[in-house]
N, C-alpha and C positions, 0 to 999 in steps of 0.2 A: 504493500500500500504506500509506505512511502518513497520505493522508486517510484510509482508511478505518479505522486506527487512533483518530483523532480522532474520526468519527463514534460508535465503540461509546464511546469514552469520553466524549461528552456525553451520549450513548444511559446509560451509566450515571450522568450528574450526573442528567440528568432526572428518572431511577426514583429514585437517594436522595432528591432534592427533593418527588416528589410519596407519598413512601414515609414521610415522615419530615411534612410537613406536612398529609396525609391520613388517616396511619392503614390503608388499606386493606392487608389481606394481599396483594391480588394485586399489587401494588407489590413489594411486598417479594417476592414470588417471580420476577417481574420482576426485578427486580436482582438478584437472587441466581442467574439462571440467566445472565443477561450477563455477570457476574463469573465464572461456570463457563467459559463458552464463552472468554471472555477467556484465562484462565489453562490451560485444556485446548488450546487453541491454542498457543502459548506454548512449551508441554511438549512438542507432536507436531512442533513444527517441531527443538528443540532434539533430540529424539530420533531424527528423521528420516536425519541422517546418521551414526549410530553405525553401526560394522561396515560401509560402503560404503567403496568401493575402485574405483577405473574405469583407460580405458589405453584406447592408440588402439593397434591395428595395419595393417600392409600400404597404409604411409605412402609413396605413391612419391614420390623425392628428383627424378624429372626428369620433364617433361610437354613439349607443344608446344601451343602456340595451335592452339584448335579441340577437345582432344581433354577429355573428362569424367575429370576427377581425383576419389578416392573415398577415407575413412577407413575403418577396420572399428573403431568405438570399443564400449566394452564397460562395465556395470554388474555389479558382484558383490555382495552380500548374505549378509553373515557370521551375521546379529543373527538374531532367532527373529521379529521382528517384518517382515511385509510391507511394500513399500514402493509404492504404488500409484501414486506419480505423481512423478516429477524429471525435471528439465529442467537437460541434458547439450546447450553448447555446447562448439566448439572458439572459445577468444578471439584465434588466429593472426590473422596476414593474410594469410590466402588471400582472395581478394575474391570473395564470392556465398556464401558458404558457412551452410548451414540449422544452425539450431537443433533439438531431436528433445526430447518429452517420453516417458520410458520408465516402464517400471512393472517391481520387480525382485519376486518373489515368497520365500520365509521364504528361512532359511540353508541356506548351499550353493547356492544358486540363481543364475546370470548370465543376462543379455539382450545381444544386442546389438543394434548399427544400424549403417547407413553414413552418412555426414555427407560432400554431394559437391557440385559444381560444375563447370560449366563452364569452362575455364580459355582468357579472352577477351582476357588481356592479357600479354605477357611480362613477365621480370626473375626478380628473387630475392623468394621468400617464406616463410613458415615456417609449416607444422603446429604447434598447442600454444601453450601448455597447454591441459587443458579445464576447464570451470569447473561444478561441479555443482552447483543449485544448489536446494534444498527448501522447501518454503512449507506450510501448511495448509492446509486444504481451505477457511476462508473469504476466503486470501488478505490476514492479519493480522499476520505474520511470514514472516520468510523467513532461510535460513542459507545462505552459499557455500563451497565449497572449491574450492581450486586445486590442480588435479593432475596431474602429467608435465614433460613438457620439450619444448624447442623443436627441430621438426626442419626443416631447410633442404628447400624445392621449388625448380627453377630450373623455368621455361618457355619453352621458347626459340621463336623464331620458324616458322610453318610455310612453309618451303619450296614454290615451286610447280615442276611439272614443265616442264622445258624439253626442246624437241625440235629447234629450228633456229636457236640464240642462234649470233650469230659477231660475230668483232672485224677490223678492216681491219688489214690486213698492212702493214707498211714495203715499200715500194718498197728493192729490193735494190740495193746500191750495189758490191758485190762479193761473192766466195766466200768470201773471207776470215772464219772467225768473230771474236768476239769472246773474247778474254781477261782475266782480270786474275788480279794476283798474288796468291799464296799463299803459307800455309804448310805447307802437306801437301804429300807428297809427288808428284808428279806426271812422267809420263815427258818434259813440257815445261821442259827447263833453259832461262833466259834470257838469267841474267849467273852473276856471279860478285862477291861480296862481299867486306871486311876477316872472318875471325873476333870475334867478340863474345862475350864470356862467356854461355854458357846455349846455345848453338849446340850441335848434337849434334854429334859427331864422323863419324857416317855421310854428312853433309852436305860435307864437305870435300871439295875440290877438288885433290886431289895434283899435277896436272900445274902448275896455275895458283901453288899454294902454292911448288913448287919452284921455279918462273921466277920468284916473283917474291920468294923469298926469307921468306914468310911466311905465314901460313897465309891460305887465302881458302875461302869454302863457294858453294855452289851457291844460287841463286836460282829459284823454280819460278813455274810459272804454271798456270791450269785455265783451261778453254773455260766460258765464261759459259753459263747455262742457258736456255733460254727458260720464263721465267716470268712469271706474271700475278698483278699486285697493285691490288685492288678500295679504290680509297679514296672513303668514304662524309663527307657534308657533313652534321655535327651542329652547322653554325653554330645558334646560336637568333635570331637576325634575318633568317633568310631564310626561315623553317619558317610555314607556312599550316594550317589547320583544326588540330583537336584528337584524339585517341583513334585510333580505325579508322579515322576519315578526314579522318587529318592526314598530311602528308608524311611527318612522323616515323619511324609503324607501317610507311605501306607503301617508303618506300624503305629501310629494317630489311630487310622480305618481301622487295624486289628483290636487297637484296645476299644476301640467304640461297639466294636460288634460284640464283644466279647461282656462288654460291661450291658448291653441293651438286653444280649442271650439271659445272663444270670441272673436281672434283677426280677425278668419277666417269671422268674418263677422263686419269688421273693427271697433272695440272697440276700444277706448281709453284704453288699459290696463296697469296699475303699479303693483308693486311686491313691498314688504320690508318684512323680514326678518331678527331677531339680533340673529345669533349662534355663531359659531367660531369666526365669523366676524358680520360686517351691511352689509346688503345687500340692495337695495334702489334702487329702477330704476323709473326712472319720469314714464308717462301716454305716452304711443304712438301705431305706428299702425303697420302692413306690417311686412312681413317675416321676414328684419332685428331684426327688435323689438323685435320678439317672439326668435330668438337665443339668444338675451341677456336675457333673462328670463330662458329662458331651460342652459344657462351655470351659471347662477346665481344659478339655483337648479343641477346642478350638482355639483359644488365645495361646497353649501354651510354644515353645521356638525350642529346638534342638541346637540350645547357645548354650552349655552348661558344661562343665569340667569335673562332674562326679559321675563316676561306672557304674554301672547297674550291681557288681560285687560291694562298692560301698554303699551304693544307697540300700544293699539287702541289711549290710552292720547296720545303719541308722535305724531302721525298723523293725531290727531284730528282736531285741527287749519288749517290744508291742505285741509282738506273734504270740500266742497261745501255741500247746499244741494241735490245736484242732483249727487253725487258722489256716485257711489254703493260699498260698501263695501262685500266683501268675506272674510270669516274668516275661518282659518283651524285650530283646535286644536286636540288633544289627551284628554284634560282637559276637566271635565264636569262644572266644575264649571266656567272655564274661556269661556267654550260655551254659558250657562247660562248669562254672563255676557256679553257676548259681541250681542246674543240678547236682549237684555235688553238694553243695548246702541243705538242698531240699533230702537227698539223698541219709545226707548222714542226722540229719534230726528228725529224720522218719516222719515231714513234713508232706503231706498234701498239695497238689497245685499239679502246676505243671512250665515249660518252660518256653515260648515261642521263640526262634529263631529268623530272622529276613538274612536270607543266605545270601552273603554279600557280595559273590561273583555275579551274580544274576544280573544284581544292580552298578556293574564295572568293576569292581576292585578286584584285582592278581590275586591270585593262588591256587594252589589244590587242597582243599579239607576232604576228600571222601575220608581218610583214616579219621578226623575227626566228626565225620558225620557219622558212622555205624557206631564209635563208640557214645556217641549222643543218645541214638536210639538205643542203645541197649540197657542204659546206666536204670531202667526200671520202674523210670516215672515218665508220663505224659509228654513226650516231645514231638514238638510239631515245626515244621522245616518251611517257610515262607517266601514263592520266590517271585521274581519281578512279574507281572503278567498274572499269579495266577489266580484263580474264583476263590477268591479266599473263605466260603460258602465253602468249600470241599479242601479247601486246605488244612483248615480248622475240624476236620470229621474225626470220630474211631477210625476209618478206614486209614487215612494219611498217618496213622503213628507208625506205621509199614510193618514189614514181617518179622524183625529181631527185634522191636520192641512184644511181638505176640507170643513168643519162644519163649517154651518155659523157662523157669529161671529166671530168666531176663525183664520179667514183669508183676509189678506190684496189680492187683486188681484196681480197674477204673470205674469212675463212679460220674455219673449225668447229675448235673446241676439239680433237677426236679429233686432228685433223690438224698441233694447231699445235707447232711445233717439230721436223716430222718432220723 
């Protein structure tokens, strides 16, 4: 736009010059019409936005990968003067999103459009503002406004359907469950404590307080739950390919399916993750639960410098025994390791692997892959391309995990904790 400024205005030194050193009238009507068109442009851009007004609606705040997100933005027309041509972006960052040029007709008059997208990649984004923005018909000026406000989109990961995911069971060492102490109330008394200031009085222990001359309260305990806490490896030194088909996205998709699979059939389920951020969600159940989980893996970024072997230390003191561990890594050696953990604390779970030749990176592991499958517990092999719907099956644990010996009995979510 503004070479083409500079054009008209050598376009008019020319005509003074040969208007002024020739004499000829047509010169001079020459210039005298490019100085028209000059300054009549000028005026239609300047007047272009008077009386417009715009706005976006039916802005959805939540999406999932894969699905087409859409604006409903609008142009109104107060002024008497027609408006034949503006160009109406959204400047957010939604990524993909079209430009629309509209034509608003005299006052009173609105247009609308929709301004949409495929929404191909998780996280947080924002609708808005939109920038309207008017030129001339030669394309000699131009004028913008900025108008609206910014609305938050989250996109969260798309889940896949699971039908035969399971996780190997502990080898039973007794009937006995597991406990530990609380402070609710519970019909399991243990001991018997000193009173402390702040102790409710319903807690007290009369018989104990009278023998022993002072007041003492009651100690309770609860039966541990069987729950399952999915911890995802956003190391950034172990992460292969990039976008769709980097580890990153798809072991995100795996823990999303996997966390949608177990909650569907009321799992205690927790999530932790350390990338960009911590990510940390307790054990719970029901729909709510499962949205803080899928927006936890939508904002969280595989920028972090803890292994999925230490984020097992950080969480290990929380595990009960009857706590099923899920593990997701890109790392063979931190899968390795982290059955091995599961292995020797006679722990539940199971361990996903994104086998990371698939996704570019050099090597050969077959010798670390049979001995993967055979270490006893639930391992599942994840690679670039495939229906993670059957990656994720009983079938996929392959056949030296089915060999006797080589296998703890596996147990289906519906079932676990019955």
């Amino acid at each position: 736009m503004r070479s083409r400024r500079l054009y008209l205005g050598a376009l008019i030194l020319m005509a003074l010059f040969l208007t002024l050193g020739s004499g000829f009238y047509v010169m001079s009507y020459l210039l005298s019409s490019v100085i028209a068109v000059f300054i009549l442009a000028w005026l239609w851009t300047k007047l272009s936005m008077r009386g417009i007004s715009a706005g976006a609606d039916n802005q959805p705040s939540l999406a999932q990968v894969g699905e087409r997100v859409e604006e409903s933005v609008w142009l109104d027309n107060s002024s008497l003067l027609p408006r034949p041509w503006l160009h109406i972006e959204d400047i957010g960052d939604v990524p993909g999103l079209a430009s629309e040029v509209m034509g608003v007709p005299t006052r009173g008059s609105r247009n609308w459009t929709k301004l949409g997208t495929r929404a191909d990649k998780r996280g947080r984004f924002h609708w808005g503002p939109l920038r309207v923005t008017a030129s001339d018909p030669f394309g000699l000026f131009e004028t913008t406004r900025i108008i609206g406000e910014k609305r938050e989109l989250v996109v969260y990961p798309a889940p896949f359907p699971l039908d035969d995911f399971v996780i190997s069971s502990a080898e039973e060492t007794g009937d006995a469950p597991d406990y530990r102490a609380t402070s609710q109330f519970t019909p399991n008394v243990v001991s018997v404590r000193r009173y402390t200031v702040g102790d409710s009085l319903n807690r007290i222990h009369w018989k104990s307080s009278a023998k022993l001359n002072r007041l003492m309260v009651k100690e309770f305990e609860t039966e541990v739950q069987s729950d399952l806490a999915i911890l995802l490896d956003l190391n950034a030194a172990v992460q292969v390919g990039e976008g769709l088909n980097g580890t990153e996205e798809v072991s995100v998709t795996v823990a999303a399916s996997i966390a949608r699979y177990l909650l569907e059939f009321d799992n205690g389920v927790g999530f932790s993750a350390i990338g960009d951020s911590e990510y940390t969600i307790p054990n719970g159940t029901g729909d709510r639960h499962m949205w803080r989980i899928l927006e936890a893996l939508a904002l969280c970024k595989a920028e972090g410098r803890v292994s999925l072997r230490e984020l097992l230390g950080i969480h290990e003191a929380q595990f009960s025994r009857r706590t099923g561990v899920i593990a997701i890594t890109p790392s063979v050696e931190d899968a390795m390791a982290a059955a091995t953990i599961l292995q020797e604390r006679n722990s539940p779970g199971a361990v996903i692997l994104l086998e990371p030749t698939s996704f570019g990176a050099s090597g050969d592991y077959t010798a670390e892959f049979a001995s993967f499958y055979s270490m006893g517990i639930a391992a599942y092999i994840v690679r670039l391309g495939d229906d993670i719907s059957r990656a994720l099956s009983f079938n996929a644990l392959g056949p030296i995990a089915m060999q006797p010996g080589n296998r703890r009995s596996f147990t289906r979510p519906e079932r676990w904790g019955a």
